[in-house]
N, C-alpha and C positions, 0 to 999 in steps of 0.2 A: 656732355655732362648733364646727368638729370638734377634735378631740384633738391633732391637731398644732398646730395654730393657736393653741390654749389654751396647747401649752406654749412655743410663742415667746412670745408677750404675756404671758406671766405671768414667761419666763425661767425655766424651770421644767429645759427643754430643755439650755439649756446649764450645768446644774450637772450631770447625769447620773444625779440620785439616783432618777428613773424608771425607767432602765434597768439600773442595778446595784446592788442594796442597798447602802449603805453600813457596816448593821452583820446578819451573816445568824446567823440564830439554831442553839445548840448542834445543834440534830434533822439538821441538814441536813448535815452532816460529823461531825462527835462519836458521840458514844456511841449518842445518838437519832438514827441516820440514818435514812431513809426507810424504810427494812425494816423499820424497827420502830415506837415509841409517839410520839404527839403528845401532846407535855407542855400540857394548858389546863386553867386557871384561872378559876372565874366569879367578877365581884364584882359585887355586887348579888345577892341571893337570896330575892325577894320575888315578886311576883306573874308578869311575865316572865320574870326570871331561873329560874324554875323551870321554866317552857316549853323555856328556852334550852338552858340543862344537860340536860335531857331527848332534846332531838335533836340536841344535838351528842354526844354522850357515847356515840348511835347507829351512831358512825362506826367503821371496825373497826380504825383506825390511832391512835384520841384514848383518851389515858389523861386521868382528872381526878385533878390534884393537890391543889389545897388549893379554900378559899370563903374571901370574905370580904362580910361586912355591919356596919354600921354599930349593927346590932342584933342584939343576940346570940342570942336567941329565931331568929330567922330565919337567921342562920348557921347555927346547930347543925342546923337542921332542912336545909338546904343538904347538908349532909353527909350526914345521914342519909338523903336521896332519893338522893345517889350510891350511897352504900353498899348502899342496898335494891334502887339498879335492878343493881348491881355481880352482888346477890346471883342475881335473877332470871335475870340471863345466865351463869349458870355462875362467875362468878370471884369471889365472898367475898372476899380477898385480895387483888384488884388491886392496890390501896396503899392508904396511910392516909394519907385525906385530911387535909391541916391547915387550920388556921382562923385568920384573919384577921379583928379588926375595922379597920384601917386597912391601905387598900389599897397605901399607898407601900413596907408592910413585904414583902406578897407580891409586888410587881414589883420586889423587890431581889435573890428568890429565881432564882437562874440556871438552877434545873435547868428553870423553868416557860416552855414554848416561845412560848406566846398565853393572850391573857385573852378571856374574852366579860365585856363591861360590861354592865348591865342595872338601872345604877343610874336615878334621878327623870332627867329634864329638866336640871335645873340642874348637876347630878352627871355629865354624858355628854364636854364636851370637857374637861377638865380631864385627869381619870384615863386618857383616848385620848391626850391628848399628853405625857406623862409615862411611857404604855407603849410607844409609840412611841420616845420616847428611851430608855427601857428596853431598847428590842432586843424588843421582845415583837410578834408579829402581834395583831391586835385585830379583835373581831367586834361593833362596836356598837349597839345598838340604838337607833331613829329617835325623833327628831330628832337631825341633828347635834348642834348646838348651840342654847343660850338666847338667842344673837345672833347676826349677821351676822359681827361682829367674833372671835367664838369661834369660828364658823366658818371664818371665814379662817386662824386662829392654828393653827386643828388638819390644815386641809390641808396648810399649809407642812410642819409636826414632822410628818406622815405621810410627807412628799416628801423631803425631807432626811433623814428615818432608811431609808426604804426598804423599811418594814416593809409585810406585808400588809393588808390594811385592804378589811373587808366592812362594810358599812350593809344592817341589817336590813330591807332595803325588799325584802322575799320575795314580793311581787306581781312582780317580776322573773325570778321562777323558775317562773313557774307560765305553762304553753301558750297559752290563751287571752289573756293580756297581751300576750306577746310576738310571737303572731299577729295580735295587731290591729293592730301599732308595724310589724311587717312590712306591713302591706295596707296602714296609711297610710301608712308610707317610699316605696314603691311606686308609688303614684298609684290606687289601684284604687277611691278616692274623689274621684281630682281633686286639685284644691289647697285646698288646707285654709285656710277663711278664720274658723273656730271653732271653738273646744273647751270645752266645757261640763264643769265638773266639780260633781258632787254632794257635799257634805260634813253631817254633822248637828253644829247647836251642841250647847250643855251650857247646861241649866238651871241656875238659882241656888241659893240656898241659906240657909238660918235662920242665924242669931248660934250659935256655938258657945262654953261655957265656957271659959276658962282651965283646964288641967289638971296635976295632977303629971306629971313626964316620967316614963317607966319605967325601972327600974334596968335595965334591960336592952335601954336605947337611949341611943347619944351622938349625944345632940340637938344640940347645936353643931355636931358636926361632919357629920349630916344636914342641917340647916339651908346652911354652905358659904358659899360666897360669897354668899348670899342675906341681905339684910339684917334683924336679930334681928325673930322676932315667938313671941308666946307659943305654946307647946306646948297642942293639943290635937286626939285623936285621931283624928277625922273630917279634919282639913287635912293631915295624916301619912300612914298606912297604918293598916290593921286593926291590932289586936294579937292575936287570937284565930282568922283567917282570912286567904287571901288573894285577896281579891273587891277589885272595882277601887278605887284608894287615893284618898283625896280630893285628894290635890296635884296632882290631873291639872286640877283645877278652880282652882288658885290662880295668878293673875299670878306670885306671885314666883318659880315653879317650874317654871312653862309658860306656852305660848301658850292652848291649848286646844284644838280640834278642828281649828284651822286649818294647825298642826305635827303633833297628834296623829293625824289620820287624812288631811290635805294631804300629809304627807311622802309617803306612799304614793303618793297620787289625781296629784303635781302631779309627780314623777317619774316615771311614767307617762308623762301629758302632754309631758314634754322629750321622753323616749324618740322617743316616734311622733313630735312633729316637729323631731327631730333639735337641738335643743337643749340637749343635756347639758352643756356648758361655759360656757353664755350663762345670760339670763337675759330677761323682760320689759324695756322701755323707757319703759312709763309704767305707771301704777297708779294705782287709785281703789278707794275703799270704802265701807260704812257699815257699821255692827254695832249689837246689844244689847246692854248690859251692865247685871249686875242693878245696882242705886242701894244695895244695903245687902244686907248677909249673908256669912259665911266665904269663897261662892265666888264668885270676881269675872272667870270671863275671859269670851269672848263667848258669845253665844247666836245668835239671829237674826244671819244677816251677807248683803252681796252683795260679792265683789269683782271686781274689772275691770282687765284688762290687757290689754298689747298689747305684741307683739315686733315685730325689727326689719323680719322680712318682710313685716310686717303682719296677722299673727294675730292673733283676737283671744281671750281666755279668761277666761272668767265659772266664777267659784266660788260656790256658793250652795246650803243645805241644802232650796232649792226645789226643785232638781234630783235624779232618782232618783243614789241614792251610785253611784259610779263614773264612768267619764270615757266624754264622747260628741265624736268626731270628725268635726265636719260640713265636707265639702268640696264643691267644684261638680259633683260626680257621685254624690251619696251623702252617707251618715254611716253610722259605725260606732262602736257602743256596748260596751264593755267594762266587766268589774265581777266582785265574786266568789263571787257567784250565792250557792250557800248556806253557803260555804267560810267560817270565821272564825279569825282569827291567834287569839284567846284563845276561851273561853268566854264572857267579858264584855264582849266588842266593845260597846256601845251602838249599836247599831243593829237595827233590824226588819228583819230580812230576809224578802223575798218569794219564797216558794218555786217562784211560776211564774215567775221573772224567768230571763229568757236570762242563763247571765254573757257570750256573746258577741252582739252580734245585727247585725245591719246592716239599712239601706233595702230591701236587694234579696238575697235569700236565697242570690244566685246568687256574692254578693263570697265571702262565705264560703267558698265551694268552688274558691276561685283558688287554685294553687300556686304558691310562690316558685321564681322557679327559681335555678340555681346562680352565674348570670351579676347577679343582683339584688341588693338590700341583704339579707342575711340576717343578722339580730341575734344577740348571744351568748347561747349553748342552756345553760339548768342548769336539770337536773331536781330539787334540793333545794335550796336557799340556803343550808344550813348545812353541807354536804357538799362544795359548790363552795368555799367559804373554805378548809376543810382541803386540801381537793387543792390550791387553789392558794399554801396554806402548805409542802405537799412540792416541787410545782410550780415555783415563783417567780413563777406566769405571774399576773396583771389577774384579780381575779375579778371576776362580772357588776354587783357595783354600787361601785364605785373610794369613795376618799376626795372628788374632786375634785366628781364627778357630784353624793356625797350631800348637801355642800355647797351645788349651786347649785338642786338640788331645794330644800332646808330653809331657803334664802335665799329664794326666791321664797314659801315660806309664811310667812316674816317681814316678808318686804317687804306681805303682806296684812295683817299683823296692824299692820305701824306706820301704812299706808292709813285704817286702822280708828279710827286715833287722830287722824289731820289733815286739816284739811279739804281739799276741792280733790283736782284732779292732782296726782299726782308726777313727776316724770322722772328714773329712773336711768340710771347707766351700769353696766353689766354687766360693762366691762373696769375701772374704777378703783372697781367695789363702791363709789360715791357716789351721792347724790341730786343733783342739778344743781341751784344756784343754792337751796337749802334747809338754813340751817344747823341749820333745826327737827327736820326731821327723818334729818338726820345726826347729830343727837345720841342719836338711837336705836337707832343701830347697835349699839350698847352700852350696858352699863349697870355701874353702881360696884358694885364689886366689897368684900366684908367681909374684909379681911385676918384670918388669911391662908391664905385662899381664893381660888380665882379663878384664871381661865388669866394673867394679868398678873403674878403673883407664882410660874411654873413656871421 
């Protein structure tokens, strides 16, 4: 389904909030016009979020305003990486950033033009649709959402306020991706009857004690819409570093590798076969999960799907990570060779591994020419949002796209849990004739927390 079509069936189209903000932020006429600062905001300031702030703050039109975390240890230190890298470039002085431990107080601040979120999983639509109706552009980091259901709630509040809206799916920004979505949009493999995508699960884990919460964490309201379970520090984040946090390994918080490094792998896969508004039509799964211990999402998995043209896509940590395109002339393998979004990625990377590669050494060397599909170009991820916060224009990964990428990594993970086939419909986001697992699409929500109670 291309982009127009998405927004007649969805009605997207005839409200208009695609094509003219409905609320446009102070920078863009005010005080902050283009000439000058881009007011943003990081919440979450932990293990990504300190990546995030890092290269957007790179930009030479972004001022940082305030941080907020839910843990004040990691706030304060939030700030003081601004201020250090402020110091670094010349400007000591910038501003003085403010601190936030709840994020509703700094999206009520007007001067602040966009947020970058960077909070857990569970934490990601909620704060996006609230900034969104704040008037704020928003740079989120992947997964969309904990559900199917939270993913829907946050594209609409994105479409209706107008605001700009980037999903940190930065394997979009990078040449060899969007060269290979090129060569398979094309045909320079044929027609595409598979796509293989590689993914690594996550190992289990031992019983962890019960612990005191730390005075310089509001556990309740880390916790969110996630319903109560005891504090302790391995299921949380480090308190003394930030190496990768265990909540990436908890159901209540996440999926696990199948959102965590799927969102990337299976947005891709739309891309090249022109999928970005659709999704699969049937789905099949099986996975591991450990029987006892803190961390409980999968391990071992294979999933299985099929779209409407008849593709078919196997997910599976059998497969080298990254995504292979087999068509009746070829396949073309894409991946990112020795590149890593963190220093903690959990994966091995192989250093002779092509990150591009094909059948035939010769696909490679095909040029697109100007008459072809040629996909949208951005050489930074996080440079592309701001421009297109001065801009107004679609940066390269929309709200709508992140959504049906991060749906299709949930629709593996609920596979995972039922037996048999599924059949979805990809335009009324249902399972066909399964009220088992359309009750998955969602999950109850802890007042009052939760996209339900925004």
């Amino acid at each position: 389904m291309d982009r127009r079509n998405f927004l007649k069936t969805t009605g997207i189209a005839g409200t208009g909030a695609v094509v003219l903000p409905t609320i446009v932020p102070s920078f863009v006429m005010g005080k902050n016009a283009p000439s000058n600062r881009v007011n943003i905001a990081q919440i979450g300031c932990g293990r990504m979020g300190r990546g995030d702030l890092g290269n957007v703050m790179r930009h030479e039109k972004v001022r940082f305003m305030a941080v907020c975390d839910v843990d004040t240890r990691r706030m304060k230190d939030g700030k003081k990486l601004i201020m250090d890298n402020y110091s670094k470039m010349g400007k000591p002085n910038a501003v003085d950033v403010k601190m936030y431990q709840d994020y509703k107080e700094l999206l009520a601040d007007k001067d602040i033009d966009g947020v970058v979120i960077s909070t857990p999983d569970h934490w990601h639509s909620q704060p996006a649709i609230e900034a969104a109706y704040a008037g704020k552009d928003i740079y989120l980091q992947k997964p969309t959402s904990l559900t199917i259901v939270e993913g829907r709630q946050l594209s609409d509040a994105v479409h209706r306020s107008g605001v700009i809206f980037q999903i940190g799916s930065q394997q979009r920004s990078a040449d060899q991706f969007r060269y290979a979505c090129e060569l398979v949009r094309n045909g320079r493999i044929g027609d595409i009857h598979t796509v293989k995508v590689g993914l690594p699960g996550d190992p289990g884990g031992d019983n962890e004690p019960e612990m005191a919460v730390p005075d310089n964490l509001n556990y309740d309201m880390w916790l969110g819409s996630t319903p109560y379970t005891y504090y302790t520090e391995k299921g949380v984040h480090p308190q003394h570093d930030y190496s990768r946090p265990g909540w990436l390994r908890r159901e209540q918080f996440g999926a696990g590798m199948i959102t965590g490094w799927g969102a990337h792998h299976l947005d891709i896969t739309h891309w090249g076969l022109g999928m970005e508004y659709s999704g699969p039509v049937e789905i099949e799964a099986k996975a591991d999960f450990p029987k006892s211990g803190l961390w409980n999402v999968h391990g071992d998995f294979l999933v299985k799907a099929k779209y409407a043209n008849g593709t078919s896509m196997l997910v599976s940590g059998e497969f080298p990570n990254g995504v292979r395109f087999e068509g009746s002339d070829g396949w073309i393998f894409v991946t990112r060779g020795t590149y890593k979004v963190t220093d903690s990625d959990p994966v091995t990377f192989d250093q002779n591994r092509k990150s591009l590669d094909a059948s035939d050494p010769k696909i490679l060397n095909s040029k697109i020419a100007e008459d072809e599909i040629n996909l949208y170009r951005s050489s930074n991820h996080y440079f592309n949002w701001i421009d297109c916060m001065i801009s107004r224009k679609q940066p390269i990964a929309p709200v709508e796209v992140a959504h049906r990428s991060c749906s299709a990594c949930l629709l593996g993970h609920i596979a995972m849990k039922m037996p048999g086939k599924l059949h979805w419909d990809p335009r009324k986001e249902r399972f066909i004739n399964n009220d088992a697992a359309n009750s998955m699409l969602s999950r109850p929500q802890r007042f009052p927390y939760g996209t339900d109670f925004v």
